[in-house]
N, C-alpha and C positions, 0 to 999 in steps of 0.2 A: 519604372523598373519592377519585375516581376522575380522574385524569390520565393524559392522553394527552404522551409526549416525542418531539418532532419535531427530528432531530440532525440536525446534519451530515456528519460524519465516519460513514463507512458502518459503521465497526469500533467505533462510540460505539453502535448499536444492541445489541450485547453488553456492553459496557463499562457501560452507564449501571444497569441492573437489576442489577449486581453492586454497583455502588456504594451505589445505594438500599438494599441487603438491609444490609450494611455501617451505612449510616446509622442503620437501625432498631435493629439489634444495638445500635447505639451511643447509644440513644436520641433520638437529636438528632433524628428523624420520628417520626411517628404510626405505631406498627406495624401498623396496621390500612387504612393507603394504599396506596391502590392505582393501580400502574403498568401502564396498559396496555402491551401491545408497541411499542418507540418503532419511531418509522417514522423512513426515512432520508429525506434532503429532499435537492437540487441543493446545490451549494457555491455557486451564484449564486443570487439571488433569483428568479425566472422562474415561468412560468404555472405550472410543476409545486408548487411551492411553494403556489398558490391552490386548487391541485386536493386533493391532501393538508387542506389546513385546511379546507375545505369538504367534504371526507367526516371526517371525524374533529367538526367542529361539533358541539353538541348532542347526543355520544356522551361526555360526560363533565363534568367538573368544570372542567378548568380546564386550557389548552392551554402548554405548555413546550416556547419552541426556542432549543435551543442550537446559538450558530451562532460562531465561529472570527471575529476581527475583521482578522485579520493583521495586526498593528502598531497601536497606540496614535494615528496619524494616519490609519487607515481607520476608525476605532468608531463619528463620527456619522453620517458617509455611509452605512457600512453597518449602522447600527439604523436612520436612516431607509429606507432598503430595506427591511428586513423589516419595520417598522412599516407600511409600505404594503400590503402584504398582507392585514393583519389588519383594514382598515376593516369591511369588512361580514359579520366573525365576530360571532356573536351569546356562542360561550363566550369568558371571562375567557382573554384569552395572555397572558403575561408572555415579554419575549424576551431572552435572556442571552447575552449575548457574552463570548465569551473573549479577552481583550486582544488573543492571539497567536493560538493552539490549544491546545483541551484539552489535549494537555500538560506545559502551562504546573502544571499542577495536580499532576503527577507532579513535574516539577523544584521549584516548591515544597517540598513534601514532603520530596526530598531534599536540600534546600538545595542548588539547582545553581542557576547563573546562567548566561543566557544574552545575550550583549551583541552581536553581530553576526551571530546567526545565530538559525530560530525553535527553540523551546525539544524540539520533535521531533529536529534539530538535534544540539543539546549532546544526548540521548538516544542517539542513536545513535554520536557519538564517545564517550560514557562506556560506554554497557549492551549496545550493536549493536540499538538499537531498532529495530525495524520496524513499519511501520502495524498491520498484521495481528497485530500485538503488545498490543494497548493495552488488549485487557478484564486482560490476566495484569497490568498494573499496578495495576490495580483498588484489590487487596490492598497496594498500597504506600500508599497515599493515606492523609496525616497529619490528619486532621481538624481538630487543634486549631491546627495551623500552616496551615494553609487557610483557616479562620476571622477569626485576626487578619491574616494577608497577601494573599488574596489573592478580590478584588474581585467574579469573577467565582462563585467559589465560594458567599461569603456571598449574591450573589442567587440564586443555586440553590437554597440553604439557604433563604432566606425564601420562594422560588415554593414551596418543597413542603409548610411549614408555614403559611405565611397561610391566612385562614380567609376 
């Protein structure tokens, strides 16, 4: 199966295919799936976003974007955004929202909680995180505490394994 990942975070374009490699190592994917080079998308919905899905269309299996909901009170609003983009895609997209931001999946992992601020945040008051930081957490990401916790993950996990 051949999938194309359409991120948001410009620094998830390196971070995402280390993760994948990780997965298969871990068996938890098909080692034989295949990640196109994920393409970076706007942090807002907008025509760039149509333009992207309509060149990547019918070059693969099956389209994955993962896009940052900012807070648990943004997530319908903005899956219906991105769901509106995808009407007149002829390939299968699946769209995954990260409650916060992907690195919610790193604090995870570490057992860090974040309560008033986003989980990027508590990253950088605990480790002096920086954006530009985020493929080298790659290698930190708990799979199996990501599985049972955290929401955004396990649909990642089934967009790469559904058949």
């Amino acid at each position: 199966m051949r999938i194309k990942l359409i991120v948001e975070d410009s620094w998830g374009v390196p971070f995402f295919p280390i993760v994948i490699e990780r997965l298969k190592a871990a068996k938890l994917v098909n080692k034989n799936l295949i990640i196109q080079k994920p393409k970076h998308a706007p942090a807002d919905c907008n025509s760039k976003l149509d333009e992207i899905l309509r060149m990547v269309d019918n070059k693969c299996d099956r389209i994955i974007i993962v896009l940052d909901a900012d807070g648990p009170q943004n997530y319908i609003s903005r899956y219906e955004r991105a769901q509106s983009h995808v009407n007149n895609i002829t390939t299968p997209v699946k769209i995954i929202l990260a409650e916060y931001e992907i690195e919610e999946w790193i604090c995870i992992s570490k057992d860090l909680r974040w309560r008033h601020s986003k989980p990027s945040e508590e990253l950088k008051d605990k480790f002096r995180y920086r954006k530009w930081s985020l493929p080298k957490y790659a290698d930190d990401l708990d799979f199996d505490k990501l599985k049972k916790n955290c929401k955004s993950f396990k649909e990642f996990l089934k967009a790469l394994t559904q058949k």
